[in-house]
mmCIF file of the N, C-alpha and C atoms, coordinates in Angstrom:
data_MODEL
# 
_entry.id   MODEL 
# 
loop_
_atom_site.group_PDB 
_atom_site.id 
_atom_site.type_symbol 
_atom_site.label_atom_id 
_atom_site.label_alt_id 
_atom_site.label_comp_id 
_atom_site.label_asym_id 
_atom_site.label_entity_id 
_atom_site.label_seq_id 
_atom_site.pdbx_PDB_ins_code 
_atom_site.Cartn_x 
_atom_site.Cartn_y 
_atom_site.Cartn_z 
_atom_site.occupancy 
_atom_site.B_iso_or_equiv 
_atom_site.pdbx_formal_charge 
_atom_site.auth_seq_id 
_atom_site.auth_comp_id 
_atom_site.auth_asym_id 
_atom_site.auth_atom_id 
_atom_site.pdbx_PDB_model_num 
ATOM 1   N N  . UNK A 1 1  ? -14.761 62.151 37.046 1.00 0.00 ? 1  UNK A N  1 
ATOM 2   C CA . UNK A 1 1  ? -13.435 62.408 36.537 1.00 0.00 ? 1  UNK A CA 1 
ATOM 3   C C  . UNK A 1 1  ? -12.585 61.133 36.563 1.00 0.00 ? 1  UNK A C  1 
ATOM 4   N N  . UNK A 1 2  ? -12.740 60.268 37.741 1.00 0.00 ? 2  UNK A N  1 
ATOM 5   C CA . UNK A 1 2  ? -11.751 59.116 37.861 1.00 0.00 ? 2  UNK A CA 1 
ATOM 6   C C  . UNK A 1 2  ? -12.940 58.001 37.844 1.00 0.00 ? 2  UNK A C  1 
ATOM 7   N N  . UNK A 1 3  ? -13.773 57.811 37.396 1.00 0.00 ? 3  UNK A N  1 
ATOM 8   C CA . UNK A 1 3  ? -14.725 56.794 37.393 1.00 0.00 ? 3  UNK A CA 1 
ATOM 9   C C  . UNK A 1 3  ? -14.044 55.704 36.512 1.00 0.00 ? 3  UNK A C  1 
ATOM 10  N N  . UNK A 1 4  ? -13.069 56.086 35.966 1.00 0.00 ? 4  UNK A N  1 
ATOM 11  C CA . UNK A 1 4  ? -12.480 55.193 34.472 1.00 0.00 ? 4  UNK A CA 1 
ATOM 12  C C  . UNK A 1 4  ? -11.467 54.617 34.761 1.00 0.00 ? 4  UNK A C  1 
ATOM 13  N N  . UNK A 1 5  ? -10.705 55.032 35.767 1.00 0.00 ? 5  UNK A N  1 
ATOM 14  C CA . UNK A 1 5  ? -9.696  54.658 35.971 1.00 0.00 ? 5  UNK A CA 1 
ATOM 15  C C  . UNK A 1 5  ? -9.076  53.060 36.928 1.00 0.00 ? 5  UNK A C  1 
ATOM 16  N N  . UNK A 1 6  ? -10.408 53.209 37.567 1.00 0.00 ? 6  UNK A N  1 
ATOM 17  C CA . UNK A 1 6  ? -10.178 51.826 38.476 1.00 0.00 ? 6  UNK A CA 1 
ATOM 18  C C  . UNK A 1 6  ? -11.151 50.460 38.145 1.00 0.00 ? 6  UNK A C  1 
ATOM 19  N N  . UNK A 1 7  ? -11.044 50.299 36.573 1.00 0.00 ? 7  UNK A N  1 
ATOM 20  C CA . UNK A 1 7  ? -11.622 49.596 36.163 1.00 0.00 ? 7  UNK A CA 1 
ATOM 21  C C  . UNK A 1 7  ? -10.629 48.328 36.095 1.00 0.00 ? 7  UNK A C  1 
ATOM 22  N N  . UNK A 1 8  ? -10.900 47.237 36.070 1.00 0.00 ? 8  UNK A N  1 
ATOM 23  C CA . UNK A 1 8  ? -10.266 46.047 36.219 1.00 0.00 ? 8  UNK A CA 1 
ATOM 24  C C  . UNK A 1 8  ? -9.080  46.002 35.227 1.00 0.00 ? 8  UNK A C  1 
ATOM 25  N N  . UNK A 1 9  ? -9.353  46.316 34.034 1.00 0.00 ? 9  UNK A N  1 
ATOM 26  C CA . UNK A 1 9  ? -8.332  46.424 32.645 1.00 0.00 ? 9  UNK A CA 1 
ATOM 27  C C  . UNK A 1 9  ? -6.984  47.236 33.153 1.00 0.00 ? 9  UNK A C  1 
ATOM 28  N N  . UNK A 1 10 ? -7.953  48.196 33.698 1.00 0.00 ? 10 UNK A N  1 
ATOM 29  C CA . UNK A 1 10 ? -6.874  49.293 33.956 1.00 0.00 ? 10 UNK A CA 1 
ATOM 30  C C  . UNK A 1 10 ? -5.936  48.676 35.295 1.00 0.00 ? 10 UNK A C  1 
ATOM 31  N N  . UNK A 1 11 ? -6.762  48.173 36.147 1.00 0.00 ? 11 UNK A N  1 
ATOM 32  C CA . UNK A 1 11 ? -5.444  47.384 36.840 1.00 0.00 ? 11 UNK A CA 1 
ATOM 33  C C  . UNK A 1 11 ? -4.291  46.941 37.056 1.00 0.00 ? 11 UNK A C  1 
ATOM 34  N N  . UNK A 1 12 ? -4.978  45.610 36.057 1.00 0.00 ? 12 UNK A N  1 
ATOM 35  C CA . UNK A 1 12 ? -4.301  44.303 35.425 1.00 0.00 ? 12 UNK A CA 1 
ATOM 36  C C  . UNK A 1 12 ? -3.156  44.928 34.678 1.00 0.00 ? 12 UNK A C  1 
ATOM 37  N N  . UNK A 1 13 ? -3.149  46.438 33.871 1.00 0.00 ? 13 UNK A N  1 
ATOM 38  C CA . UNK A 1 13 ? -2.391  46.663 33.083 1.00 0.00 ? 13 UNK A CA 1 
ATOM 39  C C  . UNK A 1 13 ? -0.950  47.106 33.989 1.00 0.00 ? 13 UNK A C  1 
ATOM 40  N N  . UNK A 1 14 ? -1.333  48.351 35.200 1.00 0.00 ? 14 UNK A N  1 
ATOM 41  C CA . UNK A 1 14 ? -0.776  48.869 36.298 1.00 0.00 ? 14 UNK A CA 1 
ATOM 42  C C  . UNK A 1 14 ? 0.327   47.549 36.662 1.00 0.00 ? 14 UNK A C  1 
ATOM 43  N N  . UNK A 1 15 ? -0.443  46.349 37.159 1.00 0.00 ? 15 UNK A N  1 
ATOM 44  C CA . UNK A 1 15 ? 0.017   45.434 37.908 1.00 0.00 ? 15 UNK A CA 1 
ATOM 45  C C  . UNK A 1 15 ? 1.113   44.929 36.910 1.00 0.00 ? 15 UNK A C  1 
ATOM 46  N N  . UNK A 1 16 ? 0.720   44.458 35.493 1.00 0.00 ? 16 UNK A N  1 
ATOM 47  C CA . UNK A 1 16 ? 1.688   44.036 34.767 1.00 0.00 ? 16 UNK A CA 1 
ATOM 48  C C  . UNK A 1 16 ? 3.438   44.779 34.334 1.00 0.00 ? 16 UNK A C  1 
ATOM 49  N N  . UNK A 1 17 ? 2.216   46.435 34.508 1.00 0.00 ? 17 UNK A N  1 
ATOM 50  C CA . UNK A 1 17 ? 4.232   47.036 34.555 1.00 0.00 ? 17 UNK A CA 1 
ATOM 51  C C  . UNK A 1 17 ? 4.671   47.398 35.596 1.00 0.00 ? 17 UNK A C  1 
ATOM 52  N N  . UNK A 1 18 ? 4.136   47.167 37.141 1.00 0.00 ? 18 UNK A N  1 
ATOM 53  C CA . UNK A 1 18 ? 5.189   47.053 37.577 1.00 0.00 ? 18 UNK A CA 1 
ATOM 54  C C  . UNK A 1 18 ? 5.647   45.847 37.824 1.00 0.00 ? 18 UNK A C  1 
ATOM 55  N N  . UNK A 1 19 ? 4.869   44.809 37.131 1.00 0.00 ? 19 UNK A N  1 
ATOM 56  C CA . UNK A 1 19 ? 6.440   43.458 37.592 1.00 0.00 ? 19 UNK A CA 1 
ATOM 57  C C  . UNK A 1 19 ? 7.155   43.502 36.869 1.00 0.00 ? 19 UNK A C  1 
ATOM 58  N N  . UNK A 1 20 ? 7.063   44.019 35.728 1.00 0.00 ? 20 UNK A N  1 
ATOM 59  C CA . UNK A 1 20 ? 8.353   44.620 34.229 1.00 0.00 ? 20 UNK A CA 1 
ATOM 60  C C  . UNK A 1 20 ? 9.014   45.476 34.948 1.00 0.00 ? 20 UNK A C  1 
ATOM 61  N N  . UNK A 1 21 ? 8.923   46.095 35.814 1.00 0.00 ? 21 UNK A N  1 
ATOM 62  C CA . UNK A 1 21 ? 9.528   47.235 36.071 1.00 0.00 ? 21 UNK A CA 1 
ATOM 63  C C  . UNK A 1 21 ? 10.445  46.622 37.862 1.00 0.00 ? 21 UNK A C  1 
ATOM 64  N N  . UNK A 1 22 ? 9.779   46.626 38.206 1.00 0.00 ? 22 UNK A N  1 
ATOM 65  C CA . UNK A 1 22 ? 10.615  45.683 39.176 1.00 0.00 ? 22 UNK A CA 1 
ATOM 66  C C  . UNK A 1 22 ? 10.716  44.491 39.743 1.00 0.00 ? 22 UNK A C  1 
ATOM 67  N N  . UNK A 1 23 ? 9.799   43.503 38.900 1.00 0.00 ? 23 UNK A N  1 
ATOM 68  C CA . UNK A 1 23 ? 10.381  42.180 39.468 1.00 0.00 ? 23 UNK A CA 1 
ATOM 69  C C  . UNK A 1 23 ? 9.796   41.198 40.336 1.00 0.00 ? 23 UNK A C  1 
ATOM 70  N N  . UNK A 1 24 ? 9.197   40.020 40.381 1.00 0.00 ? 24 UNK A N  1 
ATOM 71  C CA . UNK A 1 24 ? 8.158   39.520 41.128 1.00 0.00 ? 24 UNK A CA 1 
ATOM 72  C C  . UNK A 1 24 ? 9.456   39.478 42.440 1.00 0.00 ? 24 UNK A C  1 
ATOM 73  N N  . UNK A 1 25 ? 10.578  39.365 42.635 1.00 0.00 ? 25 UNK A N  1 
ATOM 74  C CA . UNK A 1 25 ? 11.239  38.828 43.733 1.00 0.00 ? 25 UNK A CA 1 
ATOM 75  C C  . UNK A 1 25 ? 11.194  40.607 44.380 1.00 0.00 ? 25 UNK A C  1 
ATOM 76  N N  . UNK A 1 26 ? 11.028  41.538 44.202 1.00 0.00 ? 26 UNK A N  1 
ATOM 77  C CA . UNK A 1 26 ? 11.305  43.018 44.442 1.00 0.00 ? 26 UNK A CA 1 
ATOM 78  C C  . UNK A 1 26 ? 9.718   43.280 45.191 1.00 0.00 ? 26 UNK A C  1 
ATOM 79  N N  . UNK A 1 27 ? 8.446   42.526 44.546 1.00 0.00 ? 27 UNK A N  1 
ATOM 80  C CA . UNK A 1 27 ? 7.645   43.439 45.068 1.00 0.00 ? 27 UNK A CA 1 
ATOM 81  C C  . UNK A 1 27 ? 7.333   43.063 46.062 1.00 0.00 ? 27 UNK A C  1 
ATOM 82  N N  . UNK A 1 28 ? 7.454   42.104 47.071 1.00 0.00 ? 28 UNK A N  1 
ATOM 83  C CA . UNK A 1 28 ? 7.464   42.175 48.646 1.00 0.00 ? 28 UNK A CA 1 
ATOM 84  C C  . UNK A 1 28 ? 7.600   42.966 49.229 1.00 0.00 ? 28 UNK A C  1 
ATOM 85  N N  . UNK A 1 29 ? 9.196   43.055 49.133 1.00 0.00 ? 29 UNK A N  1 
ATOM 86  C CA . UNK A 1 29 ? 10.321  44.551 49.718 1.00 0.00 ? 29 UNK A CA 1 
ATOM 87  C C  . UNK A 1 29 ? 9.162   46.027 49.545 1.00 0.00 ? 29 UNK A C  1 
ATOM 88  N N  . UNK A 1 30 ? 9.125   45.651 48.444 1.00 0.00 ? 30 UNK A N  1 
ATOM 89  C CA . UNK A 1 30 ? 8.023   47.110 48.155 1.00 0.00 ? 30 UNK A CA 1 
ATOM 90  C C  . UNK A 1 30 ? 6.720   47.403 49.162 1.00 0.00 ? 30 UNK A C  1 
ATOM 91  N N  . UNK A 1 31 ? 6.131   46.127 49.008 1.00 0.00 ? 31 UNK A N  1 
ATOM 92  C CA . UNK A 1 31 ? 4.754   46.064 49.854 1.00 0.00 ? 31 UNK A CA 1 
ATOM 93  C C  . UNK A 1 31 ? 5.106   46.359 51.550 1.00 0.00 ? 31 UNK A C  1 
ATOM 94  N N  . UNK A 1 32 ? 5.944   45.951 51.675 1.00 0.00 ? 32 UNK A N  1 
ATOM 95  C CA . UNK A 1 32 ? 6.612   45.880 53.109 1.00 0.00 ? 32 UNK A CA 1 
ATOM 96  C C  . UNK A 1 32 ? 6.771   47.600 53.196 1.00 0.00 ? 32 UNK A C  1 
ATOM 97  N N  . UNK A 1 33 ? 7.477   47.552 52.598 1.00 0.00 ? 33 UNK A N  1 
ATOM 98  C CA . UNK A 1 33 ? 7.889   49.202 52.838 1.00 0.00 ? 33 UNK A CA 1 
ATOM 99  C C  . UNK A 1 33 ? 6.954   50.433 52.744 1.00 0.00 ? 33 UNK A C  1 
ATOM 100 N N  . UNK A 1 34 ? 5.936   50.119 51.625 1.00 0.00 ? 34 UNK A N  1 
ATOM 101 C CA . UNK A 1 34 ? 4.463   50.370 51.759 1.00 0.00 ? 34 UNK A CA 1 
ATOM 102 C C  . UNK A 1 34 ? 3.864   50.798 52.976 1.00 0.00 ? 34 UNK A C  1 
ATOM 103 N N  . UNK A 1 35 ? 3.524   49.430 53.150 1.00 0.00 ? 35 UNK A N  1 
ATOM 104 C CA . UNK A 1 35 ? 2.713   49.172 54.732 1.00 0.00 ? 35 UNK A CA 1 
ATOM 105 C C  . UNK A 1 35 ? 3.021   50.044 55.819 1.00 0.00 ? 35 UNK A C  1 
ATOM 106 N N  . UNK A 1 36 ? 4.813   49.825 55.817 1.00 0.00 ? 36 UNK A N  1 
ATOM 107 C CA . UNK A 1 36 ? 5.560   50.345 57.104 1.00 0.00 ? 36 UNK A CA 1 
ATOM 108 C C  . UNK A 1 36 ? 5.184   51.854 56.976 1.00 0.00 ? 36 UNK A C  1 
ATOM 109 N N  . UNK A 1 37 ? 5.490   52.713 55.748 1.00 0.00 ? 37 UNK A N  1 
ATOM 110 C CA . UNK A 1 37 ? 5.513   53.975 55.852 1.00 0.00 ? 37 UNK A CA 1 
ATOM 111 C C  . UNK A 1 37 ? 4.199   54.702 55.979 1.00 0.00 ? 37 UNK A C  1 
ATOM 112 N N  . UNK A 1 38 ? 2.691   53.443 55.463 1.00 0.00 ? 38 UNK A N  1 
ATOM 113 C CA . UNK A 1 38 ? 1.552   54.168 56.151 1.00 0.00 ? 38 UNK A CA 1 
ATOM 114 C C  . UNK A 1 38 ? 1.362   53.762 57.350 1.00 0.00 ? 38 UNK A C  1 
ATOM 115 N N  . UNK A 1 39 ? 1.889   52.557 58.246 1.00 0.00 ? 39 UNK A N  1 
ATOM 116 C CA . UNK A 1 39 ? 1.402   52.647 59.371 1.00 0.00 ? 39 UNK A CA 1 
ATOM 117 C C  . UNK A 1 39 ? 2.077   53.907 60.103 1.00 0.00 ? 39 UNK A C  1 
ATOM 118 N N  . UNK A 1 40 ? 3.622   54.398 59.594 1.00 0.00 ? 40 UNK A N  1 
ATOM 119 C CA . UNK A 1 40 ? 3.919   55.933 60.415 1.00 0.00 ? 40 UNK A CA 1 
ATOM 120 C C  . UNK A 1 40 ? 3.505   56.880 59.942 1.00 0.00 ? 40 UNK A C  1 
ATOM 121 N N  . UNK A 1 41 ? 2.869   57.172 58.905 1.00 0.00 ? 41 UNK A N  1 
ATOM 122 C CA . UNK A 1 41 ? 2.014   58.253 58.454 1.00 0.00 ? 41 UNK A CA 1 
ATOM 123 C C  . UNK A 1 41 ? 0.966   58.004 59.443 1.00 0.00 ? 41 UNK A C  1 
ATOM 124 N N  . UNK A 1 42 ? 0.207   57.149 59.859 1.00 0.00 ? 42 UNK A N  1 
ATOM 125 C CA . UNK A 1 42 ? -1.300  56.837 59.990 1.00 0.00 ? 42 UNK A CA 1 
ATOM 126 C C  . UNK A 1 42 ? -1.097  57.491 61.539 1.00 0.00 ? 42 UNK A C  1 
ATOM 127 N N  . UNK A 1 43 ? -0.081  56.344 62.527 1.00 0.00 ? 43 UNK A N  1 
ATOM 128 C CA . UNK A 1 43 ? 0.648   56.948 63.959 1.00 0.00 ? 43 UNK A CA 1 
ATOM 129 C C  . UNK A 1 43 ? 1.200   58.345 64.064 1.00 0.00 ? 43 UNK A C  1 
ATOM 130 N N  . UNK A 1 44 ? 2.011   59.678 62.903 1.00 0.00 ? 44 UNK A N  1 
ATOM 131 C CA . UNK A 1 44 ? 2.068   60.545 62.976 1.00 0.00 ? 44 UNK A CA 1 
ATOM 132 C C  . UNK A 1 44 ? 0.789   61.416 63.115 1.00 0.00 ? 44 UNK A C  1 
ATOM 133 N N  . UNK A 1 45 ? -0.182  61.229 62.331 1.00 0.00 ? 45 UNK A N  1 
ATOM 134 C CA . UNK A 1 45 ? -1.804  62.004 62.285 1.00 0.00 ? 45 UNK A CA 1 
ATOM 135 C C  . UNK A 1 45 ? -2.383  61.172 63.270 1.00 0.00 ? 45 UNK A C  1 
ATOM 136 N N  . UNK A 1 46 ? -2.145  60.671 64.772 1.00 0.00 ? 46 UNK A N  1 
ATOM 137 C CA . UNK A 1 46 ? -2.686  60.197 65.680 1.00 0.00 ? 46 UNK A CA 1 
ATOM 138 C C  . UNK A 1 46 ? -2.200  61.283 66.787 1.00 0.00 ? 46 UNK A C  1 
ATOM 139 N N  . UNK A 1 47 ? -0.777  60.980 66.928 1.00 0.00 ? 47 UNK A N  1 
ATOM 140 C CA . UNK A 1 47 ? -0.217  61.802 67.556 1.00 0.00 ? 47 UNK A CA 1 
ATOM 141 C C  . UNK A 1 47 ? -0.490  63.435 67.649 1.00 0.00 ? 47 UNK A C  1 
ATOM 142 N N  . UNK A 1 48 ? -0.830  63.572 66.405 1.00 0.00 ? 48 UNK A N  1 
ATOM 143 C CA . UNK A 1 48 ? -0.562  64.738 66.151 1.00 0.00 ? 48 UNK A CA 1 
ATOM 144 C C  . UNK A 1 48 ? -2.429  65.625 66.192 1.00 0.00 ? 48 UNK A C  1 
ATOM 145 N N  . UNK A 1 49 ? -2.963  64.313 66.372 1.00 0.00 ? 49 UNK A N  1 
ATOM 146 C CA . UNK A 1 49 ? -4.065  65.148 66.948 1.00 0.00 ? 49 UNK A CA 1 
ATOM 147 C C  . UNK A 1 49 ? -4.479  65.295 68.381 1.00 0.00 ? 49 UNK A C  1 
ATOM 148 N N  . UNK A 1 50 ? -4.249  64.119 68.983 1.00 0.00 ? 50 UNK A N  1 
ATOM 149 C CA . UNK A 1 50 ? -3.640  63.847 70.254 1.00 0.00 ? 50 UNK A CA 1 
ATOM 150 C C  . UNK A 1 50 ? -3.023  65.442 70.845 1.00 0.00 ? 50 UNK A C  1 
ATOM 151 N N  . UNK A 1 51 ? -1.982  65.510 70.305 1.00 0.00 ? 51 UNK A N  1 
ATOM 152 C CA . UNK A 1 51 ? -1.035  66.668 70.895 1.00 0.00 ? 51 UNK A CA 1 
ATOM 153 C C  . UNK A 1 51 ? -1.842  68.550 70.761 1.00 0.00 ? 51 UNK A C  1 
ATOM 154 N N  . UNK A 1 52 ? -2.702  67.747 69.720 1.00 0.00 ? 52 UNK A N  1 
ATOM 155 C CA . UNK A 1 52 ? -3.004  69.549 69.568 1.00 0.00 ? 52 UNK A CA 1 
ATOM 156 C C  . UNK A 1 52 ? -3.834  70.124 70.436 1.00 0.00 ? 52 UNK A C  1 
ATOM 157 N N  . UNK A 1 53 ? -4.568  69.071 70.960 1.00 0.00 ? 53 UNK A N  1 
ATOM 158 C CA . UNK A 1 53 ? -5.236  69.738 71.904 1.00 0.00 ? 53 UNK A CA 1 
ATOM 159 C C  . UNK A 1 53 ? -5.285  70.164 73.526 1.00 0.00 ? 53 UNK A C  1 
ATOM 160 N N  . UNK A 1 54 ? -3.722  69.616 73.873 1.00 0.00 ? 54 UNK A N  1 
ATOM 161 C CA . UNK A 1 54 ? -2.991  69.550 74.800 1.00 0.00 ? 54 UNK A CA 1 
ATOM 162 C C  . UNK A 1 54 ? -2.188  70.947 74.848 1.00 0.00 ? 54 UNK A C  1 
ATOM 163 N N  . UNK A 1 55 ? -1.771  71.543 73.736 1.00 0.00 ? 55 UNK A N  1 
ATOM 164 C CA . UNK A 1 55 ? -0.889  72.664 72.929 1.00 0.00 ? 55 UNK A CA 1 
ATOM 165 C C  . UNK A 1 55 ? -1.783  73.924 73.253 1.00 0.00 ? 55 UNK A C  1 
ATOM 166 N N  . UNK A 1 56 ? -3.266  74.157 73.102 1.00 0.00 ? 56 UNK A N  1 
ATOM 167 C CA . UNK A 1 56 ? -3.884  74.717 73.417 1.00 0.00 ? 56 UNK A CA 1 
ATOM 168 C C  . UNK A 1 56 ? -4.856  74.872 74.847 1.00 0.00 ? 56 UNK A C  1 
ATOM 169 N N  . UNK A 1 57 ? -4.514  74.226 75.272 1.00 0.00 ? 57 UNK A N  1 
ATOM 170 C CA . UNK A 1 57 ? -4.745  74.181 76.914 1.00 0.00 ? 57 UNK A CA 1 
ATOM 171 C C  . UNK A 1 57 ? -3.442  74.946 77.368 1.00 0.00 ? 57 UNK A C  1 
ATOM 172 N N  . UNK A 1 58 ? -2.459  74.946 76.594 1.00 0.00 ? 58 UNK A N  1 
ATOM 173 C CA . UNK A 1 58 ? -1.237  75.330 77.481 1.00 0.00 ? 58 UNK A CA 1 
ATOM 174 C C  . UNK A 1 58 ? -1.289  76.776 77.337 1.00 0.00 ? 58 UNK A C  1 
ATOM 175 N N  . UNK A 1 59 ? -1.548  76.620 76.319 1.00 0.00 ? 59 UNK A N  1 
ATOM 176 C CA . UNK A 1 59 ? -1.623  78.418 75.270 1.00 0.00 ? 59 UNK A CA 1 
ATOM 177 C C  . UNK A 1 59 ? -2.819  79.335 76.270 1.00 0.00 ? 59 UNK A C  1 
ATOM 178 N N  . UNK A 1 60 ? -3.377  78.436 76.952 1.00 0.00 ? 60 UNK A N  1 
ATOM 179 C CA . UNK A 1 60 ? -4.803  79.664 77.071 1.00 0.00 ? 60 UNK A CA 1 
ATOM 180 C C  . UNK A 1 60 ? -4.526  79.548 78.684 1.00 0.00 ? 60 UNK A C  1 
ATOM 181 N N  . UNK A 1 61 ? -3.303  79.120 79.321 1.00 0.00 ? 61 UNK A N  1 
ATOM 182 C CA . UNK A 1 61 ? -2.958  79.298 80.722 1.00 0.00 ? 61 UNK A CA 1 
ATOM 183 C C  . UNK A 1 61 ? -2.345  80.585 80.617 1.00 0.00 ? 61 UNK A C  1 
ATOM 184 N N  . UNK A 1 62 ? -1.182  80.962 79.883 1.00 0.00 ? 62 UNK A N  1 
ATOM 185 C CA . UNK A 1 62 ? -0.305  81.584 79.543 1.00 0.00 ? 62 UNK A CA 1 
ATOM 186 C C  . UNK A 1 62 ? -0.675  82.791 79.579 1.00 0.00 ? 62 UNK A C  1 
# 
């Protein structure tokens, strides 16, 4: 289904509108903000598996 899509053309094209679209001085800010919001996605699904199994130890005292 997506075999087509991550072909080099198709890239290059991606990459070209978004510097039309926002700007070689903009896409840092972007990448930055990127990064930041998967490294707290990545640390939320750590935590959060972490915790679950702590949640159910508590549950089966009770």
């Amino acid at each position: 289904m997506f075999e087509g899509l991550f072909q080099p053309l198709h890239l290059i094209l991606i990459l070209v509108i978004v510097l039309i679209v926002f700007g070689p001085g903009k896409l840092p800010e972007l990448g930055e903000g990127l990064g930041k919001s998967i490294k707290a996605f990545k640390k939320a699904m750590k935590e959060e598996q972490t915790a679950t199994p702590l949640e159910h130890k508590d549950e089966k005292k009770a």
